[in-house]
C-alpha positions in Angstrom: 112.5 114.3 143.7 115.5 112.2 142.9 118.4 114.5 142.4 117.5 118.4 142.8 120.6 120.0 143.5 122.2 123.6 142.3 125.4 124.2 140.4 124.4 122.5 137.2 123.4 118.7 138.8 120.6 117.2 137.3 116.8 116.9 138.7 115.4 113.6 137.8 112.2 112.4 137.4 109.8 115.3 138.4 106.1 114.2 139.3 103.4 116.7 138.7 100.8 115.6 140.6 98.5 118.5 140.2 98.8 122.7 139.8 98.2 124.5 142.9 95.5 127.9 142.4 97.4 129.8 145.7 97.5 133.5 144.9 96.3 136.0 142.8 98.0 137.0 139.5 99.6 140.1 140.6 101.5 138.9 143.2 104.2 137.5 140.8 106.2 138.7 138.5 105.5 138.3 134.9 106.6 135.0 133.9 107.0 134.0 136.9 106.1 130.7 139.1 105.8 129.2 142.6 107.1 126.6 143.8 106.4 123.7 146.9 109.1 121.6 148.8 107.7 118.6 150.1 109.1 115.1 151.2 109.5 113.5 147.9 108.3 115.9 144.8 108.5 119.5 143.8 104.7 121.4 141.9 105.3 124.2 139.7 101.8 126.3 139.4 102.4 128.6 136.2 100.2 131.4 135.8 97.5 130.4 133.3 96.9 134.4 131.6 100.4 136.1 131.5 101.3 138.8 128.9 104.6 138.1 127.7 107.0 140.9 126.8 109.0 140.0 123.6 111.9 139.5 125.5 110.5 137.4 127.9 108.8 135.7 124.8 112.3 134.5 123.6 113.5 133.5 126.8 110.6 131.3 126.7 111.0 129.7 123.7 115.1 129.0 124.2 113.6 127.2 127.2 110.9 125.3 125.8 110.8 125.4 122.2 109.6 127.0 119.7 106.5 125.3 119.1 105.5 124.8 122.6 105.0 128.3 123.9 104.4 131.5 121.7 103.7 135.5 122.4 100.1 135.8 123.4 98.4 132.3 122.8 99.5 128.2 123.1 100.4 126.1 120.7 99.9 122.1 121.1 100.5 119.2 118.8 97.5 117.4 120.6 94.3 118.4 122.6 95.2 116.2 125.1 98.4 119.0 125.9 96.4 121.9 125.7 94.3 120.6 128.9 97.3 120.7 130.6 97.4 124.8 130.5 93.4 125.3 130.0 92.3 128.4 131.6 88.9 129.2 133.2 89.0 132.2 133.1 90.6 135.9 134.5 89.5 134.6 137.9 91.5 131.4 138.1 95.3 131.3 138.4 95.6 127.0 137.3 93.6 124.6 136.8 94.4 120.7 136.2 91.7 118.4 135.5 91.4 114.9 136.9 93.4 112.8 134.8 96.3 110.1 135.3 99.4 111.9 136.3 102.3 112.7 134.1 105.9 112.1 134.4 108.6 114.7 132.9 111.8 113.8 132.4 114.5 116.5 132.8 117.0 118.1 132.8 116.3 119.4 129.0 119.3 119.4 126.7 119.7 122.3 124.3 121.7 123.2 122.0 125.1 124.1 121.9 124.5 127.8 120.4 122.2 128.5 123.9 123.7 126.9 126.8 127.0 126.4 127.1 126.6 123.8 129.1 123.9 121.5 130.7 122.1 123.6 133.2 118.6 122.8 135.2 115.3 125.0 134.9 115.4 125.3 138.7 119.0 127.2 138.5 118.1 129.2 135.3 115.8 130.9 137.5 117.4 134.2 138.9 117.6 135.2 142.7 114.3 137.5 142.3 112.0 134.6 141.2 113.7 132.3 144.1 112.4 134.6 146.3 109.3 135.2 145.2 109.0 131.4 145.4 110.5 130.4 148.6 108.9 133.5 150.8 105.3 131.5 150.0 106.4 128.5 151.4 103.8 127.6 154.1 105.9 125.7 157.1 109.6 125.1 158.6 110.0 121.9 157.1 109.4 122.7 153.5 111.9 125.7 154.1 114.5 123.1 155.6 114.3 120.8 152.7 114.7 123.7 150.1 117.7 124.2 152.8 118.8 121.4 152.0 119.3 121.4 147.9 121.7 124.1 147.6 124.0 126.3 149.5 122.4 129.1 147.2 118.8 128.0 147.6 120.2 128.2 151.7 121.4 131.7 151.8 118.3 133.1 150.1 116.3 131.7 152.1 118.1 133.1 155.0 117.4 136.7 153.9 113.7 136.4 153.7 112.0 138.2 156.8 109.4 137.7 158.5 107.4 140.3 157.7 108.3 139.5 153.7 106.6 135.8 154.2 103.2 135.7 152.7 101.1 133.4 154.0 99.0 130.6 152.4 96.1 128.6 153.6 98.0 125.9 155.0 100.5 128.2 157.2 97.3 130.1 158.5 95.9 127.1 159.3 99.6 125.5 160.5 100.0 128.9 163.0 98.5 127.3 166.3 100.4 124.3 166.0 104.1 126.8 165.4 102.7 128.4 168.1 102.5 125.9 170.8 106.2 124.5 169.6 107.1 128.5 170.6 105.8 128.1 173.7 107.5 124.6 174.8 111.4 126.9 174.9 113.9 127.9 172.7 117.0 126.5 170.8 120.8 127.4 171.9 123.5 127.4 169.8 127.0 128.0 170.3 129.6 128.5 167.4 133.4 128.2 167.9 136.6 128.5 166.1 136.6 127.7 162.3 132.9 126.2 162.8 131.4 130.0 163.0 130.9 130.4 159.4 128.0 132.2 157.7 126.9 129.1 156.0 126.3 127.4 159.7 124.6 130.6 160.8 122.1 130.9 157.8 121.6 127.3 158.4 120.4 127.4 162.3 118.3 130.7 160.9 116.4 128.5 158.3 116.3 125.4 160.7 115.4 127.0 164.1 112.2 127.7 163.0 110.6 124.9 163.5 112.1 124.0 166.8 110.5 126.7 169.0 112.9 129.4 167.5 116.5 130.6 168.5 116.7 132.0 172.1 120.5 131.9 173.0 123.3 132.0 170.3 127.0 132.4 171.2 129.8 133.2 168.3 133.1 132.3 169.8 135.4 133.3 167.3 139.3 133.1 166.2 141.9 133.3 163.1 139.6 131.3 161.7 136.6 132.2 161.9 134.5 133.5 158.8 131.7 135.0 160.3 131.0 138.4 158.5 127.6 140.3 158.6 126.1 138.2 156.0 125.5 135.5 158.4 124.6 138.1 161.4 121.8 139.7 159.1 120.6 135.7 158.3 120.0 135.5 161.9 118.2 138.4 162.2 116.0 137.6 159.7 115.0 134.4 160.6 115.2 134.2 164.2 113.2 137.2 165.7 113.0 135.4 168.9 116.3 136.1 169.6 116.7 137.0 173.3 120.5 136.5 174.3 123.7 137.6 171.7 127.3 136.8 172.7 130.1 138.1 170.2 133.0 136.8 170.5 137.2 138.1 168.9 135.3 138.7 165.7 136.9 141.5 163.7 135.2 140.9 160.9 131.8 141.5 162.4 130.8 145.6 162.2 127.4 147.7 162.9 126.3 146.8 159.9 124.9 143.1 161.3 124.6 144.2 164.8 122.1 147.0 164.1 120.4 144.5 161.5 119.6 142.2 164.9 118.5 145.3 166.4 116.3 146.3 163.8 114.8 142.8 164.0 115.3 141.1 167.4 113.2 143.2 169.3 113.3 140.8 172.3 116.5 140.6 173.1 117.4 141.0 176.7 120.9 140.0 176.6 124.3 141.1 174.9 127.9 140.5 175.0 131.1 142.0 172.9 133.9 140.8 173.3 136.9 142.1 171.5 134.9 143.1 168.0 137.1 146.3 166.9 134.8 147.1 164.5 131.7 147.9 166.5 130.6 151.2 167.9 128.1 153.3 169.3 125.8 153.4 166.6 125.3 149.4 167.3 124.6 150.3 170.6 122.3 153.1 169.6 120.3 150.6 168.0 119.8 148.4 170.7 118.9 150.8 172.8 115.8 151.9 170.4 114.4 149.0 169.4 115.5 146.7 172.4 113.5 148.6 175.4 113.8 144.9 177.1 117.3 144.6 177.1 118.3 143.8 180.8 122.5 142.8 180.6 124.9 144.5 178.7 128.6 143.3 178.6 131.2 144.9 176.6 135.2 144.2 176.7 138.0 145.3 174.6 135.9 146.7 171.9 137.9 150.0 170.8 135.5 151.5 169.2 132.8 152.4 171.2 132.3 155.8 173.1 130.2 157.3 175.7 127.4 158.1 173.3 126.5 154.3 172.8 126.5 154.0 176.8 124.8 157.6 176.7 121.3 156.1 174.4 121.7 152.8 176.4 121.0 154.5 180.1 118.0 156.4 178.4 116.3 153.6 176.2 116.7 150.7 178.1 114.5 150.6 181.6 115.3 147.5 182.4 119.1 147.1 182.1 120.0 145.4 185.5 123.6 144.3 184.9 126.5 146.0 183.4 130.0 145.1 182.7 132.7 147.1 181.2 136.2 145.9 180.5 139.2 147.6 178.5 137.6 150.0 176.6 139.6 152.7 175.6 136.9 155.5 174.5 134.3 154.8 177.6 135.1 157.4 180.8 133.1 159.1 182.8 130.3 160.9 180.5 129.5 157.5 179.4 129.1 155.6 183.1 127.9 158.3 184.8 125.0 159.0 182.2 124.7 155.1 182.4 124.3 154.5 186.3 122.3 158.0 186.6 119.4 157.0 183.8 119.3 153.6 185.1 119.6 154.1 189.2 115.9 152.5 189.6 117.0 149.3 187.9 120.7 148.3 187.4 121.5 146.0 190.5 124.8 145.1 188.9 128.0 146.7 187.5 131.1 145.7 186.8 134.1 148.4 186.2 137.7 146.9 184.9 140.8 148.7 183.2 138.7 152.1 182.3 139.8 155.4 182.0 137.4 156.5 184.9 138.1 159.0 187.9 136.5 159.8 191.3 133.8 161.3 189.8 132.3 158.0 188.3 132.8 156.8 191.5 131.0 159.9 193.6 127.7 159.4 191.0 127.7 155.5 191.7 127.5 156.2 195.1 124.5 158.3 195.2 122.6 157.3 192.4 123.2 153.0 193.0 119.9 153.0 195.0 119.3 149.0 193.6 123.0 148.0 192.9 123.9 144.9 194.7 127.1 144.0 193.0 130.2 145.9 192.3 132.8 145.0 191.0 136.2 147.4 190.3 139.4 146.4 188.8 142.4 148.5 187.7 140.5 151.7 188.1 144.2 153.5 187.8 143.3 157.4 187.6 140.7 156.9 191.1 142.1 158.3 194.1 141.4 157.6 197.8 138.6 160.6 197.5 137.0 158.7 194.9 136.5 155.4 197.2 135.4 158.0 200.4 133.1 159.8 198.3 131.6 156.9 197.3 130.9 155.2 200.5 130.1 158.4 201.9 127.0 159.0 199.5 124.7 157.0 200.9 123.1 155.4 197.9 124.4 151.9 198.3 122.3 150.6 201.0 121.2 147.8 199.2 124.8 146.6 198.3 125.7 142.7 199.0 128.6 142.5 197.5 131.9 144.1 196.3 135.1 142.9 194.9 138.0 145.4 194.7 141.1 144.8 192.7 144.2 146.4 191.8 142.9 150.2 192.6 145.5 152.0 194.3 142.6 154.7 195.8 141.8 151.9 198.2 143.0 153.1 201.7 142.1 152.7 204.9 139.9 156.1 205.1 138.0 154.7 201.8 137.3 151.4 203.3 136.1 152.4 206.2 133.7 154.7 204.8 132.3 151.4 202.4 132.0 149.9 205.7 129.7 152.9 207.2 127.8 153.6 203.7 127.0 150.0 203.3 125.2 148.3 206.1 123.5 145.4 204.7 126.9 144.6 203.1 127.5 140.6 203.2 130.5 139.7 200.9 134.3 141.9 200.3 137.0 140.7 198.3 139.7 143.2 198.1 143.1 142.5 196.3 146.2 144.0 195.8 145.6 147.3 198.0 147.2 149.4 200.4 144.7 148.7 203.3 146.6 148.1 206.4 145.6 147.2 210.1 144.0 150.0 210.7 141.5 150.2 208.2 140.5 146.4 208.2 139.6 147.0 212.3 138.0 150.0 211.1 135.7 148.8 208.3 135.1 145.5 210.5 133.2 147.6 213.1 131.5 150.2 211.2 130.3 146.8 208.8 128.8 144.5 211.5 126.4 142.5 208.5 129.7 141.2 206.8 130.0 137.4 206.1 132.8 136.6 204.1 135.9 138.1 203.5 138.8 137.5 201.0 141.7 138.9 200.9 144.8 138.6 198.4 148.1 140.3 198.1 146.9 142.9 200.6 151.1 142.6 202.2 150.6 145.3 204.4 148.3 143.7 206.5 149.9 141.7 210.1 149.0 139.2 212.4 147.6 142.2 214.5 145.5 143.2 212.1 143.7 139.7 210.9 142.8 138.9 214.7 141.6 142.3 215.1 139.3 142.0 212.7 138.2 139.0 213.2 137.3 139.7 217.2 135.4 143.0 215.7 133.3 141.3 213.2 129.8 140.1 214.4 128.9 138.0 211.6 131.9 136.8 209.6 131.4 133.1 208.3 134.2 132.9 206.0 137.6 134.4 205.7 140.2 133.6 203.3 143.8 135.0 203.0 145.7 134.3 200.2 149.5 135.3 199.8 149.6 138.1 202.1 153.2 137.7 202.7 153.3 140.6 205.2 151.9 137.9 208.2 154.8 136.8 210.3 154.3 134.5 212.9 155.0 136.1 216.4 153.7 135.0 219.9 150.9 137.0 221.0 149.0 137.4 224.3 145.2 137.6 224.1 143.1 138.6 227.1 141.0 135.6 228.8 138.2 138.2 229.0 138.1 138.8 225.1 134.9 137.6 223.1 135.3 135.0 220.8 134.1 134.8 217.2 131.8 131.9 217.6 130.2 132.7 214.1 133.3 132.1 211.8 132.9 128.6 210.1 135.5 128.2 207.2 139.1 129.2 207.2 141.1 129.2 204.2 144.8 130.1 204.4 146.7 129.7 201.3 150.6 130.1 200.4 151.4 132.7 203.3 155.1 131.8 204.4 155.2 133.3 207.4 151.6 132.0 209.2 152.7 129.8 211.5 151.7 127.6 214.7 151.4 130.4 216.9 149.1 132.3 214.6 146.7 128.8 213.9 147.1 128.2 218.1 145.4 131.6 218.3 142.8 131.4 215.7 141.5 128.2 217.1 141.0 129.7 220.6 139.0 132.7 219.7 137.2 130.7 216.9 135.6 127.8 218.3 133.1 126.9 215.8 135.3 126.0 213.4 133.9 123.6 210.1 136.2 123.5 207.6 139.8 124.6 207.5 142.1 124.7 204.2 146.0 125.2 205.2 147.7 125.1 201.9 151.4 125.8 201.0 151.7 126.4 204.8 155.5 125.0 204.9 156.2 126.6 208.3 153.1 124.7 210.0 154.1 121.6 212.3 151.9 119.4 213.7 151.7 121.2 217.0 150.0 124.0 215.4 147.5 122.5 213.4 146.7 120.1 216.9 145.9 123.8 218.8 143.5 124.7 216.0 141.5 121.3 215.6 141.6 121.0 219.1 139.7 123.8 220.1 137.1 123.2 217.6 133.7 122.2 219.3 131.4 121.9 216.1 133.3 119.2 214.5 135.8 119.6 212.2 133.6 118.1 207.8 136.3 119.4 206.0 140.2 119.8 206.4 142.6 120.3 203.7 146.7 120.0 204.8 147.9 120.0 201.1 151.3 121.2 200.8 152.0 121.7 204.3 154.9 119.3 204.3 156.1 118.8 207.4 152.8 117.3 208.9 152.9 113.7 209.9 151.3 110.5 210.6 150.8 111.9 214.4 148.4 115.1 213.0 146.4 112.8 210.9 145.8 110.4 213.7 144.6 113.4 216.0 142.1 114.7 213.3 140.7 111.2 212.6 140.3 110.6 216.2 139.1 114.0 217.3 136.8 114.4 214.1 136.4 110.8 212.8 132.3 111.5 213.7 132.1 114.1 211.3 134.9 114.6 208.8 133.6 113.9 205.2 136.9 115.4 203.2 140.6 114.7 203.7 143.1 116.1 201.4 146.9 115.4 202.2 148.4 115.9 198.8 151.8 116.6 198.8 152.7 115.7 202.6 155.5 113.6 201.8 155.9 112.1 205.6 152.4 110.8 205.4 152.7 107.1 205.5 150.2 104.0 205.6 149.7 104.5 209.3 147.9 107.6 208.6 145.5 105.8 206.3 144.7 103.0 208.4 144.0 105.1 211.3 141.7 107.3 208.9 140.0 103.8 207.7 139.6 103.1 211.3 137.6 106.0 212.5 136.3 108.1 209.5 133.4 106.4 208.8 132.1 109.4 207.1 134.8 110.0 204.7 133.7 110.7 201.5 137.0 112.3 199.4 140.8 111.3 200.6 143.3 112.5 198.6 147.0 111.2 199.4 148.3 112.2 196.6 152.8 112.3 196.7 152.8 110.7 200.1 154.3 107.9 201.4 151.5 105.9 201.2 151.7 101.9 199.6 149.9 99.3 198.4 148.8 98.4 202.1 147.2 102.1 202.7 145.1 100.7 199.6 144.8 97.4 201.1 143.5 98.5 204.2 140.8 101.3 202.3 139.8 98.0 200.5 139.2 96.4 204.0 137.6 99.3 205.3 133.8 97.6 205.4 132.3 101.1 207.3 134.0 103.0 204.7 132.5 104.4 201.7 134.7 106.1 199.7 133.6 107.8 196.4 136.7 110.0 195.5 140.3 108.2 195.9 143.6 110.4 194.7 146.8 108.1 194.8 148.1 110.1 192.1 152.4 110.1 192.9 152.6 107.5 195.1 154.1 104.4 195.8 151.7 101.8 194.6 152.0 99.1 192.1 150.0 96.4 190.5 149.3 94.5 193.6 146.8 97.2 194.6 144.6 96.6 191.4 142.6 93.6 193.2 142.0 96.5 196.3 140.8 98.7 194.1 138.8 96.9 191.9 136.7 96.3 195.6 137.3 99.7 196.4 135.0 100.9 192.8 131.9 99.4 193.7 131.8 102.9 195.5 133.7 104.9 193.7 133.0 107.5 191.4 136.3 109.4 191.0 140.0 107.7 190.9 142.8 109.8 190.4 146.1 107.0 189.7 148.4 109.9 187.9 152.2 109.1 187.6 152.0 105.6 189.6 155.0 104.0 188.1 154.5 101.1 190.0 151.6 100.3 188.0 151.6 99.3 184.3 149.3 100.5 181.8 147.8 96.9 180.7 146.8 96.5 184.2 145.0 99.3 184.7 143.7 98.8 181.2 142.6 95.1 183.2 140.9 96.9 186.3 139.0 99.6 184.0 137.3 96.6 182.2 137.1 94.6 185.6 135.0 97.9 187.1 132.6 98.4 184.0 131.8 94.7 184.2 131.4 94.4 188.0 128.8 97.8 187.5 126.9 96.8 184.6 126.2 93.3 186.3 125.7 94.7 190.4 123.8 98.0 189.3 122.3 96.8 186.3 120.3 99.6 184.1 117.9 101.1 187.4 120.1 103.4 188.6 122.5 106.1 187.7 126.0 105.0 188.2 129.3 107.4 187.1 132.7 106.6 187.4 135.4 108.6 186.7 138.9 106.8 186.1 142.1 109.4 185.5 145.4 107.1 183.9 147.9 109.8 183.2 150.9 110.3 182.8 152.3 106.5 182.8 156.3 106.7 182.1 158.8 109.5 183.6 158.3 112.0 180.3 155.2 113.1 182.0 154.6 116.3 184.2 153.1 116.0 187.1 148.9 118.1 187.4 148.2 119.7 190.4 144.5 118.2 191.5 142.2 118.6 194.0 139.8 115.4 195.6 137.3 116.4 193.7 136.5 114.6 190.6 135.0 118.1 188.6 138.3 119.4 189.7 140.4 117.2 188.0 138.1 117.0 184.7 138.7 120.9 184.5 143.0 120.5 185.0 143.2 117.9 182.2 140.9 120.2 180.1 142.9 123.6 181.0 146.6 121.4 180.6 146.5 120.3 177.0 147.5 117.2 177.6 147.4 113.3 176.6 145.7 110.8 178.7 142.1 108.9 179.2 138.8 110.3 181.6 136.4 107.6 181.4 133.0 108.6 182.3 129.9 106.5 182.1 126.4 106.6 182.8 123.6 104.2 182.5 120.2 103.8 183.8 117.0 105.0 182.4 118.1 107.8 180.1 120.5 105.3 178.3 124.5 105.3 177.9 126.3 108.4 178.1 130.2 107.6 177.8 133.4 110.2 176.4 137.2 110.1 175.9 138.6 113.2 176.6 
C-alpha cells in the first residue's frame, strides 16, 4: 500500500493477493466488507451471497458501474472475471482460486454528476462499516498501522472496546504471546501543557496495546490544553489495564469521561484531581463501584465534589490506604468522617488541608485511625484546641509515625501534649505556625519518649528555655530542626553539672533565627555530645567563638557542617573544624562567608582528606584556594562551588586537574573568567574523560557557566549538584548544565 490516506488522497496500487473466508455471513452488515492492515498491502473479502436492497443496488453501481454489479446476480464481460466472485455455496463466505495475482489500479474516477470531487472507496465507506472492519482486526500492530492512515481511521479505532473486538483465528492463536508482553510491565505516559490533546490520547490508547498495556498516565493540563472526554473515553476503551489516573487543571474534563474509566478500568488502584471544576461525586461514585481495588485517592481544588462521593468511596473501596484532601469547598465532616469510619481497618494515610472540617472530624480520626500512620493537617481554620485533645485523647492512633501540623490555630499546648500521651510509637512531628509555647513542647517531649525528629517553623513563642528543655526530656530525638522561630533570644544560661545529656541527638539544623547566638550553640554542644552534622544558616549573630563551643564538644566526629550565611565566621573557625574534624568531615559549605579567604582552603586541603562537597561560594577565596585544591594529591573532590568569587582565567589549568574527579562545578557570576575559556576547559574535560575513562565506566560531569556579565542575578545553591540542577530549573533562566554519561548503556548528554 503506496498512498492510503483519508480526506480525499489517493490509494495507489492495491495488491489482492487472495480473499480471506473469516466469518460467517451474518456478522456484517449487508453490503458490507472486512478489511486487513498489514505491512505493505490492504485484502478486501466481500461477501460472496448478499441480497442487495434497491438502494444499496444503486449505490453499488454508482461505485462500480453499471455492468459490473447488478440486483441479485453478476455480470462479467469474460469468464475469467466471474472466478473472481465464484461462490461455493451458502456455506462459504469467499473463495479465490489459485491463479497469478491481480493488480487494481485506483482511485476510480467518476463522473462529474456523482462525486463532486475525487474521493477513495476506503473514505466512501461510513463510520458503521469502519467499525465493523477494524473491531476484527486480529493484533496491536495491524490496529497501529490503520492508526496510522488517518486521524479518522485513529479516533474510531479508539472507541472500539474490548469486549466489542471479535476475535479471529490468528488473535486466538496470537493471545499467549499478548499475554506474556502483559506480564513483562506496563507503559507510562505523561501529557503536559498544549501536548494533552485527544488526538495524543487516542493515539497511546490504540498503540499501548501492544507494549504490555497502559499502567500509569498523568494529564498535566493548562490554557492550552484540549483534552475533553472524547479522549478520556479513548483511554478507557483501549487501555483496561489502567491502574494509576492523575488529572490535572482540566476544566474541560467532566463525569462524563471519568465514570467512562470507571466503567472500564476496573483495576485501577490510583487517582488524582486536581483542580477539574467540573467533576463531582457521581465520578467518584463510580469508582467506588467498579474500582473495589482502588488504594489512593487524592483530590484538590475540585469544587464540585461533596460528601456523598467521599460517603460511596469509604463503603466500596476496602483497600483505600491513602487519602488526601485539599481545598475543597463542599467536603466537611459527613464526608471524612463516613470516610475514615468505613475505612479504619485499612487507610494508613490521610492528608487534611484548607477544609471546612471541625473538632468532630478530628474526635472520629482519633478513635477510628486504628492503621493510620501519617497525618497530615493544614489550615484546619474552624478546629479548636478540643478538637486536637479529643483527638489525642482517643486512643486510636497507636500505630501513628508521623504527623505534620500546619497553620491550625487549635494547636495548644494541652492538645499537644495529649498527641504526645495518645501516640506512643510516634517517631516524626513537624508543627508550624502554632501557638505551642515552652510548656507544651516539655510536656509532649516526656509524655512522647519514641520521638526522633522534630521540626519546627514559625512556632515564635517558643524560647531558649523551652528548646533545651525539650531536648534534655527527649529520650530518642535524632534530629531537630528550627527554622525562623524568631522568638529565641540569646541569653546566658546556667545548666546543672549533674544534668543528663542528650547523647542520642545527631543532626542539628538551625536556619534564619536572628537571635540564636553563641551562648545558645555553647550550650547545645555541651549537653549534645554526639553531634554529626550541624547546618547554621543565616545565623548573622554567630562568631567564631560560638561555633568553636559546639564543634568542640563533639566526640563522634563532626561528616557534615554547613556555615552558609553566617557571615562573620572566619578563616580561624575553618581552621578549627578542619583540624578537629579533618578525619571525618565529608561536606563543607561556606557560601556566603565573605571573610573566608584562601587560608581557609589550604588548611581544609591540608587535613580534609575526606572531603567530598566544598562550597565557597561569595568568599574571599582566589585563584590560589583553587591552586592549592588542584595540588591537593589526598584530596578527592567531586563537588566544587566557586560560584561569586574572585577567580579568573588563570585557575582554568587548576581546574581542568581538579575534573578528573569532579562531577559537579558550580563557576556562577566569576567575572574574572571569560566565557571562551571556560568554553576551552569544558572541551579540555570531555577530552581528558573520554581518553582516561574510556567507555568501561560510568562517568557524569556536571559543569554550571551562568550568569557571565553584571546583567545577571545571582541563584542561591547548595554543594550539591541535584540542588543546583533543580534552582536553574525552578529560576527560568538562561545558561548551560552539561551532563554526560558514557559507558556501557551508550551516551546520554542534555542542554538545559
Amino acid at each position: 500500500m503506496n498512498n492510503l490516506g483519508g480526506g480525499g488522497r489517493g490509494l495507489g496500487r492495491w495488491d489482492f493477493d487472495a480473499f480471506i473466508a473469516y466469518t460467517p455471513l451474518n456478522s456484517l452488515p449487508v453490503g458490507g466488507s472486512a478489511l486487513f492492515c498489514s505491512r505493505s498491502r490492504v485484502f478486501w473479502a466481500f461477501k460472496s451471497r448478499i441480497s442487495f436492497t434497491s438502494s444499496s443496488t444503486v449505490l453499488m453501481q454508482k461505485f462500480f458501474g453499471e455492468d459490473v454489479l447488478y440486483h441479485g446476480m453478476p455480470k462479467y464481460h469474460a469468464s475469467e472475471e466471474s472466478n473472481l466472485f465464484l461462490s461455493l455455496g451458502h456455506h462459504v463466505d469467499v473463495y479465490f482460486p489459485p491463479r497469478k495475482r491481480s493488480r487494481v489500479s485506483a482511485p476510480f474516477v467518476f463522473s462529474e454528476q456523482i462525486f463532486k470531487k475525487q474521493q477513495t472507496t476506503i473514505d466512501a465507506l461510513p463510520d458503521e462499516c469502519l467499525f465493523e472492519i477494524f473491531r476484527r482486526l486480529s493484533g496491536s500492530q495491524e490496529k497501529s498501522s490503520c492508526a496510522f492512515v488517518s486521524k479518522r481511521w485513529l479516533m474510531l479505532l479508539s472507541t472500539i472496546r474490548r469486549d466489542e473486538v471479535k476475535e479471529t483465528v490468528s488473535s486466538i492463536s496470537n493471545k499467549k504471546h499478548a499475554d506474556l508482553e502483559i506480564n513483562n510491565g506496563f507503559l507510562t505516559r505523561c501529557l503536559k501543557g498544549k501536548k494533552a490533546t485527544d488526538i495524543r490520547l487516542a493515539a497511546i490508547s490504540v498503540g499501548s496495546s501492544g507494549h504490555g498495556g497502559l499502567g500509569d498516565l498523568s494529564i498535566l493540563g493548562n490554557n492550552a490544553s484540549k483534552v475533553t472526554n472524547v479522549g478520556l473515553k479513548a483511554i478507557a476503551h483501549g487501555c483496561t489495564s489502567l491502574r494509576s489516573l492523575t488529572l490535572w487543571n482540566l476544566s474541560s474534563i467532566s463525569d462524563e469521561g471519568v465514570v467512562e474509566i470507571a466503567n472500564e478500568c476496573h483495576n485501577l488502584e490510583k487517582l488524582q484531581l486536581s483542580q477539574c471544576p467540573n467533576i463531582s461525586h457521581k465520578s467518584l461514585i463510580a469508582i467506588a463501584i467498579n474500582c473495589p481495588n482502588l488504594t489512593s485517592l487524592s483530590i484538590e481544588s475540585c469544587s464540585s465534589i461533596t460528601n456523598e462521593g467521599l460517603q460511596a468511596i469509604g463503603q466500596k473501596c476496602p483497600n483505600l490506604k491513602s487519602i488526601s484532601l485539599k481545598n475543597c469547598s463542599q467536603i466537611g465532616d459527613q464526608g471524612v468522617v463516613s470516610l475514615v469510619s468505613s475505612s479504619s481497618s485499612s487507610l494508613m494515610k490521610v492528608r487534611l488541608h484548607a477544609l471546612n472540617v471541625s473538632d468532630t472530624c478530628l474526635a472520629v480520626i482519633g478513635h477510628y485511625g486504628l492503621s493510620l500512620t501519617e497525618l497530615t493537617l493544614v489550615d484546619l481554620h474552624n478546629v479548636t484546641e478540643k478538637g486536637f485533645w479529643v483527638m489525642g485523647s482517643g486512643q486510636g492512633l497507636q500505630n501513628l509515625r508521623s504527623i505534620v501540623i500546619v497553620n491550625c490555630t487549635g494547636v495548644t499546648d494541652l492538645g499537644v501534649e495529649a498527641l504526645g500521651r495518645g501516640c506512643p510509637n510516634l517517631k516524626l512531628v513537624s508543627i508550624r505556625k502554632s501557638g505551642l509555647s515552652d510548656n507544651g513542647l516539655v510536656a509532649f517531649a516526656k509524655a512522647s519518649q519514641s520521638l526522633e525528629t522534630v521540626l519546627l517553623e514559625e512556632c515564635h513563642i517558643i524560647t531558649q528555655l523551652g528548646i533545651f528543655g525539650f531536648v534534655v526530656n527527649s529520650g530518642a530525638l535524632k534530629n531537630l530542626s528550627l527554622t525562623k522561630c524568631f522568638g529565641i533570644k540569646d541569653s546566658p544560661m546556667i545548666i546543672h553539672s549533674t544534668l543528663s545529656p542528650c547523647n542520642s541527638l545527631k543532626s542539628l539544623t538551625i536556619r534564619n533565627c536572628p537571635e540564636f547566638g553563641n551562648f545558645s550553640l555553647a550550650l547545645l554542644g555541651r549537653i549534645c555530645p554526639q553531634l554529626q552534622d550541624i547546618v547554621l544558616t543565616g545565623l548573622s549573630g554567630i562568631t567564631d567563638s560560638g561555633v568553636a563551643s559546639l564543634i568542640q564538644n563533639s566526640e563522634s566526629g563532626l561528616t557534615k557542617v554547613d556555615l552558609s550565611g553566617c557571615v562573620n565566621l572566619t578563616d580561624k573557625i575553618v581552621s578549627e573544624i578542619s583540624m578537629a574534624h579533618g578525619g571525618t568531615l565529608e561536606v563543607l559549605n561556606l557560601d556566603g562567608c565573605g571573610l573566608i579567604t584562601d587560608a581557609s582552603v589550604v588548611t581544609v586541603t591540608q587535613n580534609c582528606s575526606l572531603l567530598r562537597e566544598l562550597d565557597v561560594s561569595k568568599s574571599a577565596i582566589t585563584d590560589f584556594a583553587i591552586a592549592a585544591l588542584a595540588c591537593a594529591e589526598h584530596l578527592n573532590l567531586q563537588v566544587l562551588s566557586v560560584s561569586g568569587c574572585q577567580v579568573s582565567n588563570k585557575s582554568l589549568p587548576f581546574l581542568k586537574k581538579l575534573g578528573e574527579s569532579l562531577i559537579g562545578l558550580n563557576m556562577m557570576q566569576c567575572r574574572g573568567v571569560t566565557s571562551a575559556a571556560v568554553g576551552a576547559l569544558e572541551g579540555q574535560i570531555w577530552k581528558s574523560l573520554f581518553f582516561s575513562k574510556g567507555f568501561g565506566c560510568q562517568i557524569f560531569l556536571r559543569i554550571l557557566m551562568l550568569g557571565f556579565g553584571s546583567w545577571r542575578q545571582p541563584l542561591a545553591m547548595g554543594p550539591s549538584p541535584s540542588r543546583w540542577l533543580q534552582v536553574v530549573r525552578d529560576s527560568g533562566g538562561g545558561g548551560l548544565v552539561v551532563f554526560v554519561g558514557f559507558g556501557h548503556g551508550g551516551w546520554l548528554f542534555s542542554l538545559l
